[in-house]
Structures are given as structure tokens and as C-alpha cells.
C-alpha positions as CSV (number, residue, x, y, z in Angstrom):
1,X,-11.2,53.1,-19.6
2,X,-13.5,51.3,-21.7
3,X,-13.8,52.0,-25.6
4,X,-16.3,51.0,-27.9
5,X,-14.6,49.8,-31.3
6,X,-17.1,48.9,-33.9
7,X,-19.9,47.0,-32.0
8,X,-17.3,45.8,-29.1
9,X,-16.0,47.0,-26.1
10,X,-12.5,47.4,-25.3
11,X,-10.5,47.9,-22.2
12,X,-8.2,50.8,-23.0
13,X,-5.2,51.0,-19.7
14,X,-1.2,52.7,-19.6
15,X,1.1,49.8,-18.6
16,X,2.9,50.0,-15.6
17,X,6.0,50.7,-15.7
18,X,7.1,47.4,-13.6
19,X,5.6,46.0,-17.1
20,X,6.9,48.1,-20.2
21,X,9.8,45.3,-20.8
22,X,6.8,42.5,-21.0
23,X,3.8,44.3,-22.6
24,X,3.9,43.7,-26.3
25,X,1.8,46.8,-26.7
26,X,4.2,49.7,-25.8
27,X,2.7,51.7,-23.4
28,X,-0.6,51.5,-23.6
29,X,-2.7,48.1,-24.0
30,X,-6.1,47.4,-25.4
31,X,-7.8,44.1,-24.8
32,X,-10.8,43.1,-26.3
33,X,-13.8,42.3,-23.7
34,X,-16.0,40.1,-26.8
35,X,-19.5,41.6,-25.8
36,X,-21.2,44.5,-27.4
37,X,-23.5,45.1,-23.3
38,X,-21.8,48.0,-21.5
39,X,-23.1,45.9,-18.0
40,X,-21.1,42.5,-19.6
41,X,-18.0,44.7,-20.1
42,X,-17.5,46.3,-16.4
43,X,-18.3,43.1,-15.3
44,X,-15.1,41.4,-17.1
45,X,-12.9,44.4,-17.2
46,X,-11.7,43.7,-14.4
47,X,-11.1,39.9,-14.5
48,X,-9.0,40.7,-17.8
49,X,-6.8,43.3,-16.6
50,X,-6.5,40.9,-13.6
51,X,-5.5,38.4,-15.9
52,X,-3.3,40.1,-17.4
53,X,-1.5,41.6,-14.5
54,X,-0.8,37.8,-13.9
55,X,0.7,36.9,-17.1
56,X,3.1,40.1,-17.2
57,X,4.7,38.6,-13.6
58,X,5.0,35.1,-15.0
59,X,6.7,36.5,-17.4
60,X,8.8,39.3,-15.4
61,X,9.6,35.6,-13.3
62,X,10.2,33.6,-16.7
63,X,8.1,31.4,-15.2
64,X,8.2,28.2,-18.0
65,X,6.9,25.8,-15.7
66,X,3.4,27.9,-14.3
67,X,0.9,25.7,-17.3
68,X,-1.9,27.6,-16.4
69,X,0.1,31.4,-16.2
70,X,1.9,30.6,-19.3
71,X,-1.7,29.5,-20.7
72,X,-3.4,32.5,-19.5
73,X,-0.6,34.8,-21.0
74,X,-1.4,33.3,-24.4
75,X,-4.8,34.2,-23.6
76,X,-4.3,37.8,-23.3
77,X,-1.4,38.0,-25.6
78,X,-3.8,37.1,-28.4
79,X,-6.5,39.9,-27.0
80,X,-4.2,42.1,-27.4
81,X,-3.5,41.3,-30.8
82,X,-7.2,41.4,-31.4
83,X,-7.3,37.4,-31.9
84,X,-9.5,34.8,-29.9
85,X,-6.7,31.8,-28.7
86,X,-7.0,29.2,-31.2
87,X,-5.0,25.5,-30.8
88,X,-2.6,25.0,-33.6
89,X,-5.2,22.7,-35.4
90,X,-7.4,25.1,-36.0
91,X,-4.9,27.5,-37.6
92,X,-3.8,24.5,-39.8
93,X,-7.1,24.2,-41.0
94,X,-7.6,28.2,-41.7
95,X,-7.4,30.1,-45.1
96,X,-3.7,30.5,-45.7
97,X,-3.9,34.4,-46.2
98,X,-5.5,34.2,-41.9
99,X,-3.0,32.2,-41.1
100,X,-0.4,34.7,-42.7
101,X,-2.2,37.4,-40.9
102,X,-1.0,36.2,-37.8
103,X,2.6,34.9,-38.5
104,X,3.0,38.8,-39.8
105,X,1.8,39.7,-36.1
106,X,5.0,38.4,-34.5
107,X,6.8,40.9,-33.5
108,X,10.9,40.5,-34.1
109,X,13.5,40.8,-31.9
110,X,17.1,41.6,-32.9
111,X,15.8,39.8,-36.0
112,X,14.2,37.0,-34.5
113,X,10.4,36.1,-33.9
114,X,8.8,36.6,-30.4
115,X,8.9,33.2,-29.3
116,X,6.1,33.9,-26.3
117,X,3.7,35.9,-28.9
118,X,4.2,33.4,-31.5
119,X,3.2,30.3,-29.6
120,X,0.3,32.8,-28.4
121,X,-0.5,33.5,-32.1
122,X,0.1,30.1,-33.7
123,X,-2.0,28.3,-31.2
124,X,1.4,26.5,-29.8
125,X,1.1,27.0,-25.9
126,X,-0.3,23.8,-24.1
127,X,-3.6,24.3,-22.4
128,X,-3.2,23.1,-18.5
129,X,-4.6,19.8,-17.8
130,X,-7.5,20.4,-15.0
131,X,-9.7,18.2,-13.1
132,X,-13.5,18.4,-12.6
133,X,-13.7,19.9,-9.7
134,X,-11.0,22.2,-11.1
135,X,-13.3,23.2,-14.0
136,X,-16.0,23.7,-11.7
137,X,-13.9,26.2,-10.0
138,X,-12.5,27.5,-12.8
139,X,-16.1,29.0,-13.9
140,X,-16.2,30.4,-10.4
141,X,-13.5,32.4,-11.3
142,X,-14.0,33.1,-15.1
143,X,-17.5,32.9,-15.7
144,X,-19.6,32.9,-12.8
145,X,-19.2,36.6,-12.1
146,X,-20.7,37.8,-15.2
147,X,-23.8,35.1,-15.1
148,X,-24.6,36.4,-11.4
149,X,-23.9,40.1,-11.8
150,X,-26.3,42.2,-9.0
151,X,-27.6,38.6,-8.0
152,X,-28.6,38.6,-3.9
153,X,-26.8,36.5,-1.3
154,X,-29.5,34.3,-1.5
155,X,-29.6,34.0,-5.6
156,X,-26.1,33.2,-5.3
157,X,-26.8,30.4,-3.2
158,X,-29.5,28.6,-5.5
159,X,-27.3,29.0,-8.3
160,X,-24.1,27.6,-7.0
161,X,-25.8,25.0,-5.1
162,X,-27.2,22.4,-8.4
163,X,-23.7,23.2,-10.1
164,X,-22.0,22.0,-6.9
165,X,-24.9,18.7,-6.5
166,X,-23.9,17.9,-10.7
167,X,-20.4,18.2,-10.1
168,X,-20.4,16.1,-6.3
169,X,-22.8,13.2,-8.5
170,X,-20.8,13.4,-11.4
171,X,-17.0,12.8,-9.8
172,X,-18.9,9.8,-7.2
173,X,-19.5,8.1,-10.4
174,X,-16.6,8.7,-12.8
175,X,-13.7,9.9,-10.5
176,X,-12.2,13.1,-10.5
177,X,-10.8,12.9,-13.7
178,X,-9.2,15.9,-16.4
179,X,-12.0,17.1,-17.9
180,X,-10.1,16.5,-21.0
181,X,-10.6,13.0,-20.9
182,X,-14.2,13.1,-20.0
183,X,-16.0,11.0,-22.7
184,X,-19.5,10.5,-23.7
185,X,-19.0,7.4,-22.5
186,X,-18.4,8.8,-18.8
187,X,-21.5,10.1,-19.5
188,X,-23.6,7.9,-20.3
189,X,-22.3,5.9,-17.1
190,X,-23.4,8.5,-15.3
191,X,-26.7,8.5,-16.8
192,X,-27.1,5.0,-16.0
193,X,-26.3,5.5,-12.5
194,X,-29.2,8.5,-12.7
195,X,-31.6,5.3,-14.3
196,X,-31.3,3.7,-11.5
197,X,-31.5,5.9,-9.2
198,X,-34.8,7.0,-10.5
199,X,-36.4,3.5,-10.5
200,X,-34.7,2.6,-7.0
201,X,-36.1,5.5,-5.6
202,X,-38.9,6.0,-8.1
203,X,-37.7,9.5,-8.4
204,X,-38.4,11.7,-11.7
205,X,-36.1,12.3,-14.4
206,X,-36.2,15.6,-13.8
207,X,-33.3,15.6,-11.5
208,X,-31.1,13.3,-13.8
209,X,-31.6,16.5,-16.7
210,X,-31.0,19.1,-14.5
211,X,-27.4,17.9,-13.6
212,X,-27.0,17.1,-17.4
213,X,-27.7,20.5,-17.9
214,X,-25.5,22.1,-15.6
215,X,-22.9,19.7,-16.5
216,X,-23.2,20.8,-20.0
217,X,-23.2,24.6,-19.5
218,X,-20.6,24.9,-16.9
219,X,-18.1,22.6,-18.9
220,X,-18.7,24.2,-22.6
221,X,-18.7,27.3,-20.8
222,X,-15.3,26.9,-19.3
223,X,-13.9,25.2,-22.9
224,X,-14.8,28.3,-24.9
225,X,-13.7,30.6,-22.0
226,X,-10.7,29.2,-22.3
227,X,-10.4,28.1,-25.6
228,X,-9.3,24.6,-24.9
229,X,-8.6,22.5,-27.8
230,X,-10.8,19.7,-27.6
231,X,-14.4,19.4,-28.0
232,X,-17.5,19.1,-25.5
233,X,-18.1,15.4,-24.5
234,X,-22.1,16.5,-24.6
235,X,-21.2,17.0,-28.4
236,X,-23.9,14.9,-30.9
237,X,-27.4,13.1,-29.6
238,X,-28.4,14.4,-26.5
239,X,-28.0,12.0,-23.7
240,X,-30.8,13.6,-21.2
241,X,-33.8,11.9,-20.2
242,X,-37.0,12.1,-22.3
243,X,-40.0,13.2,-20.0
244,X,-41.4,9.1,-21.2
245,X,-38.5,7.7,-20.6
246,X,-39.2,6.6,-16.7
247,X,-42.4,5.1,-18.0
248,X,-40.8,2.9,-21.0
249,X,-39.2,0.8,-18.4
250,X,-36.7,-1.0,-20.8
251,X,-36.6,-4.8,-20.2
252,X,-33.7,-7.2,-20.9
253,X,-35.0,-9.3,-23.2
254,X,-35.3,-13.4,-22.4
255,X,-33.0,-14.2,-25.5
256,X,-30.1,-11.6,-24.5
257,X,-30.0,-12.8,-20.8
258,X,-29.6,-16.7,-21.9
259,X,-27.5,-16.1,-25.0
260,X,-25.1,-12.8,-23.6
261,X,-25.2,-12.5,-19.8
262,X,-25.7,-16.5,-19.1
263,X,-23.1,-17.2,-21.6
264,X,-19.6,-19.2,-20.5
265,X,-17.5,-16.6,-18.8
266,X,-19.5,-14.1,-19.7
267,X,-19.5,-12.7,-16.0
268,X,-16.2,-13.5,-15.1
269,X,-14.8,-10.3,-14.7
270,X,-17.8,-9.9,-11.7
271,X,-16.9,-10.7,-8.4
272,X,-18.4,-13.0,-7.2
273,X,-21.2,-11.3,-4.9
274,X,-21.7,-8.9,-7.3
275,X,-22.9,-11.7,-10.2
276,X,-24.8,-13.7,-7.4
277,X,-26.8,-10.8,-6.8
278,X,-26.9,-10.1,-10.5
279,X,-28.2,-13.6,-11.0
280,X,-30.6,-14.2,-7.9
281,X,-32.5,-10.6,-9.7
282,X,-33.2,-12.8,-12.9
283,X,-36.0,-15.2,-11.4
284,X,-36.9,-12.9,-8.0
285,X,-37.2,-9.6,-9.2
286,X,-35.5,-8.4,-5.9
287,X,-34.5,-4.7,-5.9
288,X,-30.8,-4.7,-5.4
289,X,-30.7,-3.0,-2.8
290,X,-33.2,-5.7,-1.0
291,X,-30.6,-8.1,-1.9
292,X,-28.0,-6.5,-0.9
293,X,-29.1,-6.4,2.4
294,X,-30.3,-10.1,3.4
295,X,-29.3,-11.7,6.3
296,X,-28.6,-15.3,6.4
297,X,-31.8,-15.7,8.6
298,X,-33.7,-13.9,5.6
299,X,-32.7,-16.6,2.8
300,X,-34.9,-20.1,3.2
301,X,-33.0,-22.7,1.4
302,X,-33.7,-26.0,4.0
303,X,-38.0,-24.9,3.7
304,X,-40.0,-27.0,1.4
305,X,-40.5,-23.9,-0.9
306,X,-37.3,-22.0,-1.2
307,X,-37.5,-18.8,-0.9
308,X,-36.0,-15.3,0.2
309,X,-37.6,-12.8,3.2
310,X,-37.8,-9.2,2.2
311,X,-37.7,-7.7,5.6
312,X,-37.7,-4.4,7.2
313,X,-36.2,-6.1,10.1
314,X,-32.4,-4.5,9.3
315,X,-33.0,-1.9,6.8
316,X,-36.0,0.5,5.9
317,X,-38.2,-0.8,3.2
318,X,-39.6,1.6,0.7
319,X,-43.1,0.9,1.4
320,X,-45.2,-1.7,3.8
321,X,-45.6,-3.9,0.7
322,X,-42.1,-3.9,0.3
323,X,-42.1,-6.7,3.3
324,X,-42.6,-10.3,1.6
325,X,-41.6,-13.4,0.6
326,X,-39.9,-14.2,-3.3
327,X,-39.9,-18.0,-4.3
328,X,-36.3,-19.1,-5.8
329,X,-36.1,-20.9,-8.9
330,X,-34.2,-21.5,-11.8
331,X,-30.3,-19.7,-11.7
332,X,-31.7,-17.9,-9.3
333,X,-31.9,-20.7,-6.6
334,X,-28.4,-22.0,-7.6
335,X,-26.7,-18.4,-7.1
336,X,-28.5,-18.3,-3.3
337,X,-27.5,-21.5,-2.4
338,X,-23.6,-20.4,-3.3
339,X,-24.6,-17.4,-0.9
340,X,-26.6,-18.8,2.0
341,X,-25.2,-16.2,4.4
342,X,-26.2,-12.9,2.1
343,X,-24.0,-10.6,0.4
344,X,-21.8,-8.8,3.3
345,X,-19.7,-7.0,0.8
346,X,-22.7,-4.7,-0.8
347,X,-24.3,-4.6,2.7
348,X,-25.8,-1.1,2.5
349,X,-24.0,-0.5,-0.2
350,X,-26.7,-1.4,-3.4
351,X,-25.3,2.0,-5.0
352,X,-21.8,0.9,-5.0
353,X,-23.3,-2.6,-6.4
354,X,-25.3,-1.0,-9.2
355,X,-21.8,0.9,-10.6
356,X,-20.1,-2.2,-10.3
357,X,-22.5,-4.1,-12.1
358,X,-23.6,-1.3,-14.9
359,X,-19.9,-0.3,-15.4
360,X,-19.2,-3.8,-15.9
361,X,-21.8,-5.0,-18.4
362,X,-21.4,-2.2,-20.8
363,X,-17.9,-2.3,-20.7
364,X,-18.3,-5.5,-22.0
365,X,-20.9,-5.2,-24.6
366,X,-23.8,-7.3,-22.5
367,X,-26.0,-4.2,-22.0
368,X,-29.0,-4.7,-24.1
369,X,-29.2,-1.0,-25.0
370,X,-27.5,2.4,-23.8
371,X,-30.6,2.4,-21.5
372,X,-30.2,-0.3,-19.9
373,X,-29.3,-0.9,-16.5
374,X,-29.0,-4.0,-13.8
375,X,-32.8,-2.5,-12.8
376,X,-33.8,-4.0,-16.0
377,X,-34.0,-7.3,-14.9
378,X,-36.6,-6.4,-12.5
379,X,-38.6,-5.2,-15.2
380,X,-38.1,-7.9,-17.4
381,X,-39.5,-10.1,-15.1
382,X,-42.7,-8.0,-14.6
383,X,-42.9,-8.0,-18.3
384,X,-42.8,-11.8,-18.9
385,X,-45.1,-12.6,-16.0
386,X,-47.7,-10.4,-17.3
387,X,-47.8,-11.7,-20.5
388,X,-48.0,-15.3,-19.7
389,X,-51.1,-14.0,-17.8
390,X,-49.5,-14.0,-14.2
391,X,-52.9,-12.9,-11.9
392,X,-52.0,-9.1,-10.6
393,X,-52.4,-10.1,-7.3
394,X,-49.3,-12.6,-8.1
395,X,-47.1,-9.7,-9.5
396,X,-48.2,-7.9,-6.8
397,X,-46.5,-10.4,-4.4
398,X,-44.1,-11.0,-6.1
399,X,-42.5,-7.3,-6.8
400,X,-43.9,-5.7,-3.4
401,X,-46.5,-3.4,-5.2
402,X,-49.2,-1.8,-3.5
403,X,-52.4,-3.6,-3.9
404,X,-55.3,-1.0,-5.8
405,X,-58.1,-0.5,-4.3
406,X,-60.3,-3.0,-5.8
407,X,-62.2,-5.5,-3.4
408,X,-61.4,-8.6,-4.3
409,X,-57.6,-7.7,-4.0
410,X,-57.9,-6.0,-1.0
411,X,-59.7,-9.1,0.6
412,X,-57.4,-11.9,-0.6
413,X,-55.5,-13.1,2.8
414,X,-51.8,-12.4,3.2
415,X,-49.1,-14.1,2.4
416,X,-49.1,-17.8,3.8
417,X,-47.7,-21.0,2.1
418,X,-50.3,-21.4,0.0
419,X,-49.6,-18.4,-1.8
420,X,-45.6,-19.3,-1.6
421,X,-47.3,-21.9,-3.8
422,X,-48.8,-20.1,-6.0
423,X,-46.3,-17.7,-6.7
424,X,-43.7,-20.4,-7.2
425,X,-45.4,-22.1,-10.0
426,X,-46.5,-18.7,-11.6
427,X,-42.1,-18.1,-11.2
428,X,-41.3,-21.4,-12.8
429,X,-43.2,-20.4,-16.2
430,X,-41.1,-17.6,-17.4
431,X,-37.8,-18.9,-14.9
432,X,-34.5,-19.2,-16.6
């Protein structure tokens, strides 16, 4: 039966008999359902009386090592009691005359406290440790219901399935982890694998918020469902992606790459494909995942201009001006000649590269900013040749940008070694 008390519902149900030596209540139990919306409260009547069911037959079993029945008993040992579960550092930091309230709750038993209620009351009872995918399931069970109430088949469907894609990106990147020891620094790795993502496959941030925001709801959904005693790791400056932000391109500056990521040692703890791609992007402007995929026949170290062969030869370029040919120079040239045969570890893999690399440099303070990812070399180089005046039909070249439709580019001649050339020399200006 359900009960309206003050502005709040109430499920009002007799205890079974199997029960009577469990229930705290006598014979008759009342749980709070939180919600003043008559629709809300049918919808979690019967997930609470559920519940509770469950915690009487942990307890009928003494069940002490069950964390997550002796958890949820807590849970509805405090409803009963007309408390929300708080963790013990919360009730520290109460008014004393609350905190009395609730040691005064406690019932006694031949003259001795309740020692279930009271680690129930007093916040005592550990919370059990659960993974990502096991929070994602957990607001399946506990929270989902009442957010899709009368939603179709079909509504169901579109609003599991970007909950499930967040989730599925989010473990890829981090692991699947206890969501109590997701930080916001996990985060922000997996923000910088949604960066570059986005530039890779010039994709718009869009995507990148709306797992950031499914992430968010679903996890500080579940932590105040279940009143676990730690806070949100989307606490404080929001991490999503301003609708700008994919236009600001952030560059590594000239000065950080010489003085931090060029420094002695300072990409030691790379292996050793994953810095030689890192270092043939500084003076090419490759894409990593075009480097990532050379072949030794793609990578002209013996030709009078060395140079590199984009191809579309063994992998699918992302457009037809993709296809070129990238002088080397500068650290650039000295990390392909350590690699005349390519990069066979990353083959295919430029996503597993880009982790490696991101996860690395901001672990170990050589990211420029929180923004920055390994796809910020290309754009520093873009940057640097147009301000020393590079011609666009050079950067053009160079990066594998389309051409615009303006006549004189369009009838330039294609590439041909006089334009190696020319690109070389416009390379060796800003090359490092």
C-alpha cells in the first residue's frame, strides 16, 4: 500500500512471517520511496520491497561475506528508520544533537545495541567495490526503470544504446576499473583519446560530450542511489568539449618540443616505435595513423631528397589528397633512418599508438596543456609554416589538404621532384 506522509510517499507492507525475527519494524514495515510523483512511487515500490526481501534472507542466512546484500540491507535498514545511508564521515561532520538522533535509534538487545542497525545508522557498513561495467548495470537495475517508465521497445533501445557506446569507449581507454577509483584524471585521458579521435577522423565534438554526458549521469546517478561514500570524478571544471574547441586546434609550441619532449631522456619511457613515430610527426606532419602504416617500400631514404610516400596502396586514405609525398628533415630524418622498414608494431593500430603516446606524455608532465594531444604536432607544424609565409599550395602538399577551388591552385602540376624541392626547403625553415 502506498501512504503519502507529509509531501512523500511511503510504502506501507505486513512482514512475512518467514521475516518477523529480522525485520526491525515489528510487523508492519514502512520505507520511504524519496519522491513526492505517485507515477515515481509505483515505479520503485517494487524495486524497494524487492530489495528488501533480499536483505531479510541475507540476514535469515547471516550472510557476513555477501558486500553488496549486507550493503543493500543497510540501505533499507536506514529507510526504515526514515534516514538516507550516510558513510560514517558524514555523520562525523553532522550537528551532534543528529548524530544523537540516530545512535538513540539503535534498538537494544538483551541490553546491547543492534550491531546490524547500528552500522546501518552510523554509516559503518562498507559499500561493495564495483566495476564500470558493473555500475553500468547496476543503473539498469536501480535506476533505469524509473527514467524509462511507459517508454516503447524502441525508446528503450535509443536510450540504452549511447549509455552502452560511453561505457564500451570509456573501459577501451581506462580499463575496467572500480568506479571508485575512477579519477578526473581517467578522464581527461579519455578526453584526449576523444581529441584525437575528432581530428583523426575530423569528427565533431559532439560525440565526445554526449558520452561525457552519459558518463556523468549514469555514474552520479548510481553514487547517490546508492549512497556511496566518495564523490563524482566529474566533480569541479567541466571537462566537455566547448563547441570552438575543434577549431582552436592547440599547437605544441616550438620552445616546449626542443626544451621538454627533445630533452635527454625525456622519452625514455616510450618504446621505441612509439617515439620514432612520435618524432618522424615533428618535421612531416604525418597523421599517425599514416605512419603507422608505412611499408618499407613507402619510406625513401637512398633518393636524393628523402622522403616518405603516403599511399593508399595498403590502407584506405581519408581523402584522394591524402596520397603524397612528405620531405624528411631535421629529427625527423634521423628517427626514419633508425626505422627504414616502418613501424610493424602500430600496423593498423594508430589508436593503440595515440594511448600509448598521450598516456605517456602527460603522465609525465611533457603535455603542453590538458588539451593537448600527440595530434598537436601536426598542427604545430601547420602553424609555423604559415607564419614563416609557407605558399598554401606548399601546406597543401605537405598535410594532404584538398586544394580550393581557385585557378591558379587548381592548375599547378602534381607532385614531381621539383615540388619535393620546394617543399623540402619550405620544411627546413621551421625544422627542428
Amino acid at each position: 500500500m502506498l501512504v503519502m506522509r507529509g509531501s512523500v510517499w511511503h510504502l506501507i507492507r505486513r512482514v512475512p512471517k518467514r521475516y518477523a525475527g529480522v525485520s526491525e519494524q515489528g510487523r508492519q514495515v514502512s520505507l520511504s520511496l524519496r519522491t513526492d510523483s505517485r507515477i515515481e512511487a509505483e515505479a520503485k515500490a517494487k524495486a524497494a520491497w524487492d530489495a528488501l526481501l533480499m536483505a531479510w534472507e541475507a540476514r535469515l542466512r547471516g550472510d557476513t561475506t555477501d558486500a553488496r546484500a549486507r550493503y543493500d540491507a543497510a540501505l533499507n535498514i536506514c529507510a526504515q528508520h526514515g534516514y538516507r545511508y550516510q558513510s560514517l564521515k558524514k555523520i562525523m561532520a553532522m550537528p551532534v544533537e543528529d548524530q544523537v538522533e540516530r545512535i538513540n535509534r539503535i534498538p537494544q538487545r538483551m541490553g546491547e545495541p543492534n550491531k546490524v542497525v547500528a552500522d546501518a545508522l552510523l554509516g559503518v557498513t562498507e559499500p561493495p567495490k564495483m566495476t564500470l561495467s558493473e555500475t553500468l548495470a547496476e543503473f539498469r537495475k536501480s535506476v533505469e526503470p524509473i527514467k524509462t517508465l511507459k517508454m516503447t521497445p524502441d525508446q528503450l533501445r535509443k536510450y540504452r544504446n549511447p549509455r552502452d557506446k560511453a561505457f564500451r569507449n570509456l573501459i577501451a581507454v581506462v580499463g575496467d576499473i572500480p568506479l571508485a577509483d575512477l579519477t578526473r584524471t581517467n578522464l581527461i585521458e579519455f578526453r584526449s583519446w576523444w581529441l584525437t579521435k575528432i581530428q583523426e577522423e575530423d569528427l565533431q565534438t559532439d560525440s565526445a560530450n554526449k558520452d561525457l554526458t552519459h558518463l556523468k549521469s549514469v555514474i552520479e546517478a548510481v553514487i547517490d542511489t546508492l549512497a556511496l561514500p566518495f564523490p563524482s570524478p566529474f566533480v569541479g571544471k567541466s571537462i566537455k568539449f566547448p563547441k570552438s574547441e575543434a577549431e582552436t586546434r592547440p599547437e605544441f609550441s616550438t620552445d616546449w618540443i626542443k626544451q621538454k619532449l627533445l630533452a635527454p631522456k625525456a622519452l625514455d619511457g616510450l618504446n621505441d616505435e612509439a617515439r620514432g613515430i612520435l618524432l618522424a610527426m615533428i618535421n612531416t606532419g604525418a597523421r599517425p595513423s599514416e605512419l603507422c602504416a608505412l611499408r618499407p617500400e613507402d619510406i625513401k631514404l637512398t633518393d636524393n631528397i628523402p622522403h616518405i610516400c603516403i599511399s593508399a596502396a595498403h590502407r584506405r586514405t581519408k581523402t584522394r589528397n591524402s596520397v603524397r609525398q612528405i620531405p624528411l628533415v631535421g629529427v625527423s630524418l634521423e628517427a626514419m633512418q633508425r626505422f627504414p622498414n616502418g613501424f610493424p608494431r602500430y600496423d593498423d593500430k594508430a589508436a593503440t599508438l595515440s594511448a600509448t603516446v598521450n598516456k605517456y606524455l602527460r603522465e609525465a608532465g611533457l603535455m603542453e596543456t590538458e588539451n593537448h594531444t600527440l595530434y598537436c604536432l601536426r598542427h604545430r607544424l601547420e602553424g609555423v609554416l604559415r607564419r614563416a609565409g609557407a605558399d598554401g599550395r606548399v601546406r597543401r602538399m605537405i598535410f594532404g589538404h584538398a586544394r580550393n577551388a581557385d585557378v591558379e591552385e587548381r592548375d599547378r602540376p602534381d607532385y614531381g621532384q621539383v615540388h619535393l624541392v620546394e617543399l623540402q626547403d619550405a620544411l627546413r625553415l621551421v625544422a627542428i
